[in-house]
N, C-alpha and C positions, 0 to 999 in steps of 0.2 A: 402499589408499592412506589416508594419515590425514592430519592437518594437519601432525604433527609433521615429517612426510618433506618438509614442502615450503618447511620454510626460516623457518619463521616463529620469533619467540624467545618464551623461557619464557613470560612474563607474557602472554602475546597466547595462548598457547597455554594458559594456567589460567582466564583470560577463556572462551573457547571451550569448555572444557570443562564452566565450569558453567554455562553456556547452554547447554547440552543440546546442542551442535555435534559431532559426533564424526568422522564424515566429509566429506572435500571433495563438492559437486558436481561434474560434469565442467567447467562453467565454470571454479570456483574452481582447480581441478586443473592444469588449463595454463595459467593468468592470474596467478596469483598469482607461480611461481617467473619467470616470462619479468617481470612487473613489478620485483620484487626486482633483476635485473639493469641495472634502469634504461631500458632499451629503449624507445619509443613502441610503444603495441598496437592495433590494433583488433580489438574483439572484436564477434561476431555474436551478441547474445543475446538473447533476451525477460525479461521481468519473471515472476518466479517461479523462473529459474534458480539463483537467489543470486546473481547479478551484483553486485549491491552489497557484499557482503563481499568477492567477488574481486577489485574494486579499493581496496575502505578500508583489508580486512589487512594488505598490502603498502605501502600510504603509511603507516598506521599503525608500520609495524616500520621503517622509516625514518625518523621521528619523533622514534623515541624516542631517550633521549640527547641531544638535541640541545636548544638556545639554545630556548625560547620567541617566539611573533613577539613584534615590537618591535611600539608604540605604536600603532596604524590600520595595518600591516601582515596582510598574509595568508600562510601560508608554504604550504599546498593549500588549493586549490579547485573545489568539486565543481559542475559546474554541468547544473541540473534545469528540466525544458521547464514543469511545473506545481507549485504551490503543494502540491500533495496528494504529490508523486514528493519533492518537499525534503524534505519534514516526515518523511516515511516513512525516507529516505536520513538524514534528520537524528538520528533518534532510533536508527538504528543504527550511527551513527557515535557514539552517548550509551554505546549498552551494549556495544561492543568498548571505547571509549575510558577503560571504568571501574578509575579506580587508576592509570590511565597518568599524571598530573599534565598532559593536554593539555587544551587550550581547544579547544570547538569554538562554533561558531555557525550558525545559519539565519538566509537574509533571502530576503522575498520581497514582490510588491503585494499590497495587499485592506487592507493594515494599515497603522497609523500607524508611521512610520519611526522617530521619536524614540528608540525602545525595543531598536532595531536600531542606532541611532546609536551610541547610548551603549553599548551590546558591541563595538562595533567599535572604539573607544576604547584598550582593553588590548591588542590583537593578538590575530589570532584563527589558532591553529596548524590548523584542519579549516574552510574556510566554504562550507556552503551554499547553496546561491543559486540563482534563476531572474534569466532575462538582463536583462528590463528592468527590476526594480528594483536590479541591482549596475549597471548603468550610469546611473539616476540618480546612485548615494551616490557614485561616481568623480568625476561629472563634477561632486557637492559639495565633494570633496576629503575626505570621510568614510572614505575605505579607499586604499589604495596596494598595491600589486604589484610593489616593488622587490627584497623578500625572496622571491615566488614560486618555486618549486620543482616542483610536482607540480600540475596541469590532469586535472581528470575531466569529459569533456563524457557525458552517461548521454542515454540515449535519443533520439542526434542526430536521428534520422527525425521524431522528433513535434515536436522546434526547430523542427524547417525547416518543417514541417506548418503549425505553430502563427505563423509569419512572425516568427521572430526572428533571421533571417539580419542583417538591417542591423545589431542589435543585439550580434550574435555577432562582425561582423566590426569593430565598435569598441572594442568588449572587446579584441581578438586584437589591436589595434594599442595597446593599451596593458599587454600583458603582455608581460614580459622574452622574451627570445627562449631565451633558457640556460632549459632545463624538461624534464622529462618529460610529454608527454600522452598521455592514454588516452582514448579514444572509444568508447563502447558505444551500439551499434545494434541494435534485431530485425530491419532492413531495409538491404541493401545499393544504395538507387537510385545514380542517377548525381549527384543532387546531393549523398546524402552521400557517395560518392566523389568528389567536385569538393569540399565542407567538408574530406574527409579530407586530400587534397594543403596544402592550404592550413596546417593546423592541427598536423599530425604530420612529423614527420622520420624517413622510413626506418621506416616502423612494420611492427612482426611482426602478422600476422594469427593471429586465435584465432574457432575458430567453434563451436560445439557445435549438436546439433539438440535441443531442447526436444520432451518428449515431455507431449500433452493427454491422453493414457489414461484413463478413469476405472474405477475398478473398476465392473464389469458388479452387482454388489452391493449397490450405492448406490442407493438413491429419492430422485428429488429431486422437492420439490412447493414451489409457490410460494405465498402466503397475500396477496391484493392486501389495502394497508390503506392510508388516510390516515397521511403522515408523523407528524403530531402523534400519531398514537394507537396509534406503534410499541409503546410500551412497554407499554401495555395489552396488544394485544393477545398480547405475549411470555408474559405473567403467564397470562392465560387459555389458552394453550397448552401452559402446563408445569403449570396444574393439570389438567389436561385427559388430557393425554397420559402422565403420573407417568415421564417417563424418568431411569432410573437415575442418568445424567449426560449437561451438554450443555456444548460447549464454545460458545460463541457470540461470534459478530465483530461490532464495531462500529469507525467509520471513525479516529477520535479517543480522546485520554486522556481530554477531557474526558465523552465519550460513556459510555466504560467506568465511571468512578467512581460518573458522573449514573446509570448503568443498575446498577448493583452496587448502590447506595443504595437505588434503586425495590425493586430485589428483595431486600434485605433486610428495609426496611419490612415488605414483606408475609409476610414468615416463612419465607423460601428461604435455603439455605446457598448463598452465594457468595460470590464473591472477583475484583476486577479485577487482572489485569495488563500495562502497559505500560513503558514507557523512562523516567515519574515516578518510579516504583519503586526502591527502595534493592537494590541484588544480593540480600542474605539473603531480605528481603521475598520478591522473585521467585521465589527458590529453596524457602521456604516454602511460595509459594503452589503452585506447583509438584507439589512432593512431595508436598500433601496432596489434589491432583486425583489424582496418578497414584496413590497409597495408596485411592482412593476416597472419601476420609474429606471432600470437598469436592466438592460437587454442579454446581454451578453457575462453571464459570470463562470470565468475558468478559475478551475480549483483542483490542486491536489486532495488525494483520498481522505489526509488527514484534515485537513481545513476543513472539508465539505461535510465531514460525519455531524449528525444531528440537525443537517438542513431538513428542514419539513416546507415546502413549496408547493401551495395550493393548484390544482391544473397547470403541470408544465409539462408542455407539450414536446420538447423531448430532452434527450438526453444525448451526448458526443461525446464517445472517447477517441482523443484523437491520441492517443496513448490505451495499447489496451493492457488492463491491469496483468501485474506476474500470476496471481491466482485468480481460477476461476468464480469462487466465491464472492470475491469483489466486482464482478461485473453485477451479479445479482444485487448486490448492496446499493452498485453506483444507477441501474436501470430504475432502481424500486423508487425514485424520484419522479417518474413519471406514469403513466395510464394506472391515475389513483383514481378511485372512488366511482369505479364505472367510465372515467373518460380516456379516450384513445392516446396513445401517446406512442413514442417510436425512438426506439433505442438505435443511434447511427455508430458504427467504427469503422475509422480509418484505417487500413491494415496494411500493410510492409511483411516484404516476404519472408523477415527474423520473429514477425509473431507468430508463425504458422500455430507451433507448437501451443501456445497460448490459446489462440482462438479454438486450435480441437479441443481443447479443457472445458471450454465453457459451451462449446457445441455437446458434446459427452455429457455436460450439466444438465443443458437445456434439454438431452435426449430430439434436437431436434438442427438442422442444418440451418444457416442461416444464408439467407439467398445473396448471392453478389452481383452489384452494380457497378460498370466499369462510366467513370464519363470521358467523352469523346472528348481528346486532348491532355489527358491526365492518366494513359495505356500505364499502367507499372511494367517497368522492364524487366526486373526482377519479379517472376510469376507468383500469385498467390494461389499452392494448390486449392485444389477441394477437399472438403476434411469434412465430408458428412460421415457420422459416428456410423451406423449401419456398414458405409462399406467399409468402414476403417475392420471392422468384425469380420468381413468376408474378406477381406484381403484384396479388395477391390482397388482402393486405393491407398496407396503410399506414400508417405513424402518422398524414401529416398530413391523412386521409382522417375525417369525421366520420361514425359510423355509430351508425342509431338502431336501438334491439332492442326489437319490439313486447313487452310487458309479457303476460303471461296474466291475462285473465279484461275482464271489463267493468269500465270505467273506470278502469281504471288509468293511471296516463302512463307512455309510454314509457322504455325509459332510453338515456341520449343518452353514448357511447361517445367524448368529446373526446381531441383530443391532447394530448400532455401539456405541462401549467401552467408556465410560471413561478413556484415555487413559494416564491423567495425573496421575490415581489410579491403573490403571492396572498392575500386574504382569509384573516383564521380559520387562517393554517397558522405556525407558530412557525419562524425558523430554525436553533432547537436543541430537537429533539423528544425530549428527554430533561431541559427542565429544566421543570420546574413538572409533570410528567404527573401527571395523573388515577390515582388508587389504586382499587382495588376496594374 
């Protein structure tokens, strides 16, 4: 099956193609042509399926041709349980929508509105959004819903997790009733089937099983470090280890640029790319990772999805993803086809929780590396899944590890920091880092 068989038009389809998209997922596969006929859906998916193009493409190709929103109008919207799921949803709603002449927009909290304001201003044709900040700017009268058309609720189970039902259901009384909605879930409870009734009209079901596989191929080793001293430590690992090439994640654009610059500084061929990026740009940088002629390529999740890179021997997150799903997406870049490959992350003691996710995934421990001169001070428990089940360990368990030899002090094993309050630690460890 390809994208072409499923309805989608030209320009959506030369978009796709030089994004390296060639084939559907099985989500995309039966979501997209059932969206196209306007239907309500609910689908069953996890994050890393490609959920998100299986419902953008189709609002997209409906789109197009059409009126622009009018002035503080919205004509779709997509709406995302966190700040980190918009901006990801946002930025590939950036690189299908290139060339299309459409407006898209994110809003979300943590930020000042002002800036948010004033995009909402021109009408926004794609807006994404988490629930309580679009139901402040409503109830400013900074956005309206009379042109609505298309409703994407992504990730309902973590809404409701996250307690934005009150929120969701004042949204829903003041969006038109004439709509298509799509609801994308990894979890069918009863409450999102009780959201579901509510929010859909006569909706098709769409389910696929996400498969966590990893190639048996793969090493993966975890390097604990102080956040602030990620980038260092990256530089010392890639003089260290001289690999041919590394593809390496990081959470943000501005991560990637800030970390492309470090490693350029210091005499490494690389290259960022993300949804800042101009199309050729991308496609440049691109083809000169895959030609080999480019060493070094850092990339957020979204940039990176439908990279296909023949024997690359490994993979770095020096950012590790919110869900666990995505590590399996961002490793599957390497130990393809029979050849050895090696999954590295840098970990800081605010990932803890994340890394148990993808240890729980993997049903296997991932062993830790510490290098001499880069001790984290802020400890990274152990988080092997088995004793997480016996209660063996804990994170919010403090444990102290007698030291060898006489007089040394102990080292005291805490849980993990605050790291946005904590002393000495930056909250963007990539800007000002220390050079060798």
């Amino acid at each position: 099956m390809t994208f072409a068989k499923l309805g989608l038009p030209a320009p959506l389809l030369s978009t796709l193609d030089a994004l390296g998209y060639h084939q559907p997922t099985p989500i995309q596969d039966k979501a997209i042509p059932l969206i196209l006929t306007g239907k309500d859906a609910m689908a069953a998916a996890q994050t890393g399926t490609g959920k998100t193009a299986a419902f953008t493409l189709p609002i997209l190709a409906k789109l197009l041709g059409r009126e622009r929103a009018s002035a503080y109008q919205v004509r779709s919207l997509i709406l995302a349980p966190t700040r980190e799921l918009a901006s990801q949803i946002g930025e590939s709603v950036r690189s299908y929508s290139q060339g299309l002449g459409l407006r898209s927009q994110i809003i979300y909290g943590g930020v000042k509105a002002h800036p948010q304001i004033n995009g909402l201003k021109r009408g926004t044709d794609i807006l994404v959004a988490t629930p309580g900040r679009l139901l402040d700017l409503f109830n400013q009268g900074e956005v309206k819903f009379d042109e609505l058309e298309y409703l994407v609720l992504d990730e309902a189970d973590r809404m409701l997790d996250l307690g934005f039902e009150e929120s969701l259901n004042a949204l829903l009384a003041a969006l038109p009733k004439a709509r298509q909605t799509l609801m994308f879930s990894a979890t069918y409870s009863d409450a999102v089937k009780t959201l579901a009734k509510v929010w859909l009209n006569d909706p098709e079901e769409v389910a696929v099983k996400h498969s966590n596989k990893v190639a048996t191929t793969v090493r993966h080793q975890v390097y604990p470090v102080d956040k602030a001293r990620k980038p260092e430590l990256l530089t010392e690992l890639l003089q260290r280890q001289h690999w041919a090439q590394a593809l390496i994640f990081v959470k943000t654009k501005r991560e990637a640029d800030e970390l492309t610059d470090i490693l350029i500084a210091e005499g490494y061929n690389a290259a960022a790319m993300h949804g800042d990026k101009q199309q050729y740009a991308r496609l440049a940088t691109l083809k000169a990772f895959r030609d080999g002629t480019l060493t070094y390529l850092i990339a957020t999740d979204v940039a990176a999805r439908g990279l296909d890179i023949a024997e690359l021997p490994v993979v770095i997150n020096v950012s590790l993803p919110h869900v666990a799903e995505d590590y399996i997406h961002r490793i599957g870049r390497t130990g393809r086809a029979g050849q050895e490959g090696r999954a590295v992350s840098l970990v800081c003691a605010d990932e803890i929780e994340a890394l148990r996710s993808i240890e729980a995934l993997l049903n296997q421990r991932i062993s830790r590396k510490e290098i001499p001169g880069f001790e984290a001070e802020h400890r990274v428990p152990d988080s092997h899944p088995r004793s997480q089940k016996s209660g063996k360990a804990k994170a919010k368990d403090t444990t102290v590890t007698q030291a060898k030899g006489k007089g040394k002090k102990p080292k005291v094993e805490l849980p993990p920091p605050d790291v946005t309050k904590g002393p000495g630690l930056r909250s963007n460890p990539f800007a000002k880092a220390k050079k060798k």
